[in-house]
ChimeraX commands (.cxc) that place a marker at each C-alpha (Angstrom):
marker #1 position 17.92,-13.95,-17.72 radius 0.5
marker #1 position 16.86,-14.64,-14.45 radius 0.5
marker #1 position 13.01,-15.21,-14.55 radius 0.5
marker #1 position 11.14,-17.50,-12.03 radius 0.5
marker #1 position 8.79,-20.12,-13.60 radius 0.5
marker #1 position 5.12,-21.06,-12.04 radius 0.5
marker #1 position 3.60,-24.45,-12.32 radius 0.5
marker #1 position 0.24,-26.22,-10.65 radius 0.5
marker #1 position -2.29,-24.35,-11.37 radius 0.5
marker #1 position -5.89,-26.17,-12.74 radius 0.5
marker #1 position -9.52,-26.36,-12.29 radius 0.5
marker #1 position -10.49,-27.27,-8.67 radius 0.5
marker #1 position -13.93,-27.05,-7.27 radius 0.5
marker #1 position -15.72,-24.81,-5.31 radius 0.5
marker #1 position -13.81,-25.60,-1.48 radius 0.5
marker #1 position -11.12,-27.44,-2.92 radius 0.5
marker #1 position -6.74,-27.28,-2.49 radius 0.5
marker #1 position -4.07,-26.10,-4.76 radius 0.5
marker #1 position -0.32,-25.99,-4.50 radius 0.5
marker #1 position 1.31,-23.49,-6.87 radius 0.5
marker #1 position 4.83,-23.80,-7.25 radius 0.5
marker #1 position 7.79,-21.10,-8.45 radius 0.5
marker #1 position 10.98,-21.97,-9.06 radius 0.5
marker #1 position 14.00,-19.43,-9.52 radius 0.5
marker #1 position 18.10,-19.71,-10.39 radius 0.5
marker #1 position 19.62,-20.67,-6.69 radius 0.5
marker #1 position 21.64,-17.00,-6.43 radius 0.5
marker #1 position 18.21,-14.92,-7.02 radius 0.5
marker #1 position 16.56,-17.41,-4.39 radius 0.5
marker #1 position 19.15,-17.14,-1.80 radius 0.5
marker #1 position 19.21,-13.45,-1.78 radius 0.5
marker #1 position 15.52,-12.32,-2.62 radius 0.5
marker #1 position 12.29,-12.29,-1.55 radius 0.5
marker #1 position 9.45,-14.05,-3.46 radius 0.5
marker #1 position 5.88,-12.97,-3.78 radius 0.5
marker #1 position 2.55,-14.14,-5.24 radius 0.5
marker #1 position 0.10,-11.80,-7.51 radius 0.5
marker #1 position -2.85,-12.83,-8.95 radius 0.5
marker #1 position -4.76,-10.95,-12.02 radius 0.5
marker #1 position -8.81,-12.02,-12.57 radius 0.5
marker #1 position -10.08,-10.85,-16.06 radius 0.5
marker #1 position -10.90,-7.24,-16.07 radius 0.5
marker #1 position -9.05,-6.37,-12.49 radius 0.5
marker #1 position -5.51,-5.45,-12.03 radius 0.5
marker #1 position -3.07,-7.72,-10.96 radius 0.5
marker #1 position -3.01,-7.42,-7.14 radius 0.5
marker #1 position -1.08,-8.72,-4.07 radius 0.5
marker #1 position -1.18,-12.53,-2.46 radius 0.5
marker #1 position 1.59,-13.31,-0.57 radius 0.5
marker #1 position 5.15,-12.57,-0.37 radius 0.5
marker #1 position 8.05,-14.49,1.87 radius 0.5
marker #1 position 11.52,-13.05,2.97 radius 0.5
marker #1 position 14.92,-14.61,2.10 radius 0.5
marker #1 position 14.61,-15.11,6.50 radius 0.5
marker #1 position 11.45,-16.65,6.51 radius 0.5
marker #1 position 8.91,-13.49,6.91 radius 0.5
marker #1 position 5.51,-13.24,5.16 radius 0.5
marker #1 position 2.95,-11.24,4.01 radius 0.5
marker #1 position -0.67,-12.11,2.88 radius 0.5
marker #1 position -3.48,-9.49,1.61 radius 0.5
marker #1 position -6.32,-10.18,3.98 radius 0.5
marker #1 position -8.93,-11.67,1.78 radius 0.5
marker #1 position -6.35,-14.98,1.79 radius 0.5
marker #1 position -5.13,-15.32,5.20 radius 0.5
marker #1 position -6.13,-18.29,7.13 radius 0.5
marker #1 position -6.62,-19.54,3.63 radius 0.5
marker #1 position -3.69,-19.38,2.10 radius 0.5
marker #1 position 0.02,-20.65,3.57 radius 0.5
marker #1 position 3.48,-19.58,1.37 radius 0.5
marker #1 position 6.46,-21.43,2.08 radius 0.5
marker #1 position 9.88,-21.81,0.91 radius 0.5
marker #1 position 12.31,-24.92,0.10 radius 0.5
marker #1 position 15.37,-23.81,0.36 radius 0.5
marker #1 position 17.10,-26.97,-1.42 radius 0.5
marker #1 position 14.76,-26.80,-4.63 radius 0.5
marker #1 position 15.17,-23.37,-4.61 radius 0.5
marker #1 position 11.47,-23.14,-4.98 radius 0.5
marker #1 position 8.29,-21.05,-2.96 radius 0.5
marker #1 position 5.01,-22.38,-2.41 radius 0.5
marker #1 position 1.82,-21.29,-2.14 radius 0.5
marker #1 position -0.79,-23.40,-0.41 radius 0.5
marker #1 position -3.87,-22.71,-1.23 radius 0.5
marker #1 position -7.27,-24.19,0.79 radius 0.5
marker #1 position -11.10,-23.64,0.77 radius 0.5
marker #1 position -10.73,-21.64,-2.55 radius 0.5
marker #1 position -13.65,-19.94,-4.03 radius 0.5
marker #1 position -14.71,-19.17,-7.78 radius 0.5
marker #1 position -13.37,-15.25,-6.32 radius 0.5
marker #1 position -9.61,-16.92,-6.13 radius 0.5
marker #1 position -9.98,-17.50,-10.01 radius 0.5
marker #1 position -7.21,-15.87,-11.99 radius 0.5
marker #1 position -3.72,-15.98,-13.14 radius 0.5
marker #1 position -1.08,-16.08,-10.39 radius 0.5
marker #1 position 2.08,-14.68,-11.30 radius 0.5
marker #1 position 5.54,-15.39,-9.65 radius 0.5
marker #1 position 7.78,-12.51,-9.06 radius 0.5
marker #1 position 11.54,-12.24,-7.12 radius 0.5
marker #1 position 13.50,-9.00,-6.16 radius 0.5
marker #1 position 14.04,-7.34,-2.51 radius 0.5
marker #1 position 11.20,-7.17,-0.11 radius 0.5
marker #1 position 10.13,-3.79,-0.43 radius 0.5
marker #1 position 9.91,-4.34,-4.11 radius 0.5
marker #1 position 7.81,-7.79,-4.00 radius 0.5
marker #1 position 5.23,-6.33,-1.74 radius 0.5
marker #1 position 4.69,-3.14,-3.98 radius 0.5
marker #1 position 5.21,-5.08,-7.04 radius 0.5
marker #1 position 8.24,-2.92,-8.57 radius 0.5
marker #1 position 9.84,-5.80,-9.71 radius 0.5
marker #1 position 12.19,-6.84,-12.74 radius 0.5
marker #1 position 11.17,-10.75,-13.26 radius 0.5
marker #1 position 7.70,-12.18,-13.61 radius 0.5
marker #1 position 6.82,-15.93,-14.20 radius 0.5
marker #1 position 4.78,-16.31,-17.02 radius 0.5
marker #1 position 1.50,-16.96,-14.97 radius 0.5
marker #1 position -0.36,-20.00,-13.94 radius 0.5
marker #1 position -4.11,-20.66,-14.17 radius 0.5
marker #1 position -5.91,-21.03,-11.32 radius 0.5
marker #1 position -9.99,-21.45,-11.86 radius 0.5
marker #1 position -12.25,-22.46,-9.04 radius 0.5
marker #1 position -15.56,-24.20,-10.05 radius 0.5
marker #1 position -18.96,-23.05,-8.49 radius 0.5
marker link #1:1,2 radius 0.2
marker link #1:2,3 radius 0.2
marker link #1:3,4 radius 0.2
marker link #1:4,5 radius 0.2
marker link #1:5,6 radius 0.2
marker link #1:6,7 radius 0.2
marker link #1:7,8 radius 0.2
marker link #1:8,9 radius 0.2
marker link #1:9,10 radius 0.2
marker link #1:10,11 radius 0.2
marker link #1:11,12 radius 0.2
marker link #1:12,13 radius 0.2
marker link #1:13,14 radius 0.2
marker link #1:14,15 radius 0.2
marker link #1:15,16 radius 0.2
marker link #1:16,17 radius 0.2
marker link #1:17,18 radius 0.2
marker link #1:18,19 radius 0.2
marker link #1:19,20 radius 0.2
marker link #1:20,21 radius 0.2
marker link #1:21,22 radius 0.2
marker link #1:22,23 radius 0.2
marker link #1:23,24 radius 0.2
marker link #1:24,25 radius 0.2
marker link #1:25,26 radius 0.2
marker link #1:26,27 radius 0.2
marker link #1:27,28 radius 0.2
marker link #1:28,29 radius 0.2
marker link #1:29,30 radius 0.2
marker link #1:30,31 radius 0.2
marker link #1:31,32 radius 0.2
marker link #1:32,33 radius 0.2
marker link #1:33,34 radius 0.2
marker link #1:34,35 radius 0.2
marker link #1:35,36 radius 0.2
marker link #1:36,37 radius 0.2
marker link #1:37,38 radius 0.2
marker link #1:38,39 radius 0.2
marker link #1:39,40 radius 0.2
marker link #1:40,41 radius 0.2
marker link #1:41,42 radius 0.2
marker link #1:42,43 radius 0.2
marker link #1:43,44 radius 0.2
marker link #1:44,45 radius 0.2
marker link #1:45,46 radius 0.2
marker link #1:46,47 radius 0.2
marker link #1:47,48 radius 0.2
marker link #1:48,49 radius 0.2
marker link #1:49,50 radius 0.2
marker link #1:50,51 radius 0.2
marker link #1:51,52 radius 0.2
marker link #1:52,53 radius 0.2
marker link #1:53,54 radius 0.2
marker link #1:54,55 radius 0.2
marker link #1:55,56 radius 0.2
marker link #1:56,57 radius 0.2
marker link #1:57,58 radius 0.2
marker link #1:58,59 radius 0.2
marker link #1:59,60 radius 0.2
marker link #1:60,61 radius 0.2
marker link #1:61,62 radius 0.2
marker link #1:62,63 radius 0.2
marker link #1:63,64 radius 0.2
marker link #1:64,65 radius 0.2
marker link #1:65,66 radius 0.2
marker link #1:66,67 radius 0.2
marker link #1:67,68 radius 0.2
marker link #1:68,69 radius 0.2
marker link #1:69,70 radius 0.2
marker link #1:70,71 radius 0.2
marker link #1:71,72 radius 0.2
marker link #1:72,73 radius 0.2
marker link #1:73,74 radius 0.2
marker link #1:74,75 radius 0.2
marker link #1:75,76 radius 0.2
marker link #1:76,77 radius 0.2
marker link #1:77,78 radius 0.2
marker link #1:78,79 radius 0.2
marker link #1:79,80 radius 0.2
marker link #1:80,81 radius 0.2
marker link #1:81,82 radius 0.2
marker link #1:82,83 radius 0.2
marker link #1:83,84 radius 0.2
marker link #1:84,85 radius 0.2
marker link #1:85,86 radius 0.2
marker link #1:86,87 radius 0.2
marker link #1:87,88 radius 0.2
marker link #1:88,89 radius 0.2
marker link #1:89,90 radius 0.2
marker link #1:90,91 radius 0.2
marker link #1:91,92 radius 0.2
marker link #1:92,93 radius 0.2
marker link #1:93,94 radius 0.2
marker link #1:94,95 radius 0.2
marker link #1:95,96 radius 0.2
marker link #1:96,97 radius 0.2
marker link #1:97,98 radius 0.2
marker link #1:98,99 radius 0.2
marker link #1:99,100 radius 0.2
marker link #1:100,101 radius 0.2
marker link #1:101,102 radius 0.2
marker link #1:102,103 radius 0.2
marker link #1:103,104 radius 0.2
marker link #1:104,105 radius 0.2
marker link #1:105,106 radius 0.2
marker link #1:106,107 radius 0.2
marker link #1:107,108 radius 0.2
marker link #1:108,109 radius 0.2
marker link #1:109,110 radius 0.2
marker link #1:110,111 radius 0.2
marker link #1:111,112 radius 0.2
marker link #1:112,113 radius 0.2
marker link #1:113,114 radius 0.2
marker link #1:114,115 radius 0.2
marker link #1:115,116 radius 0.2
marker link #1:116,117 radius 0.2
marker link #1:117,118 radius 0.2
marker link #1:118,119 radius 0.2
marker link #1:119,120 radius 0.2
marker link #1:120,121 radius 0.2
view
């Protein structure tokens, strides 16, 4: 199966950085986008940031200026940068991989098994 896997999530206080990591199989990286979805107990799992197999992103508004998503192309791995976080940024953030149109609406096949972020107040 091709399923990408999330790692670097933690506790980090109130203002404080993260760097979440996903890592997918090299073919499904070359060829697919790569998006970010986070799901806070009792909401739905909703939108983050997604980045293009050319470089284009995508951030839901609440994150941008905040937030940065990048891609290594070598480690076959995204990014997601995360700065000045808030106890509202709490939640698990989920990994996900398929074609744009599908990563920004979430119709995709392969989910990471979610990382914990929590943000101390």
């Amino acid at each position: 199966q091709v399923q990408p896997v999330e790692s670097g999530g933690g506790l980090v206080q109130d203002g404080g950085s993260l760097r979440l990591s996903c890592v997918t199989s090299g073919g499904s990286f070359r060829v697919n986008a790569i998006g970010w979805y986070r799901q806070a107990p009792g909401k739905q799992r909703d939108f983050v940031a997604a980045i293009g197999v050319s470089g284009r992103t995508s951030y839901t508004d609440s994150v941008k200026g905040r937030f940065t998503i990048s891609r290594n192309n070598a480690k076959n791995t995204v990014y997601l940068q995360m700065s000045n976080l808030s106890p509202d940024d709490t939640a698990v953030y989920y990994c996900t991989v398929g074609l744009w149109a599908a990563v920004l609406s979430g119709q995709t096949d392969y989910w990471g098994q979610g990382t914990q972020v929590t943000v101390s107040s």
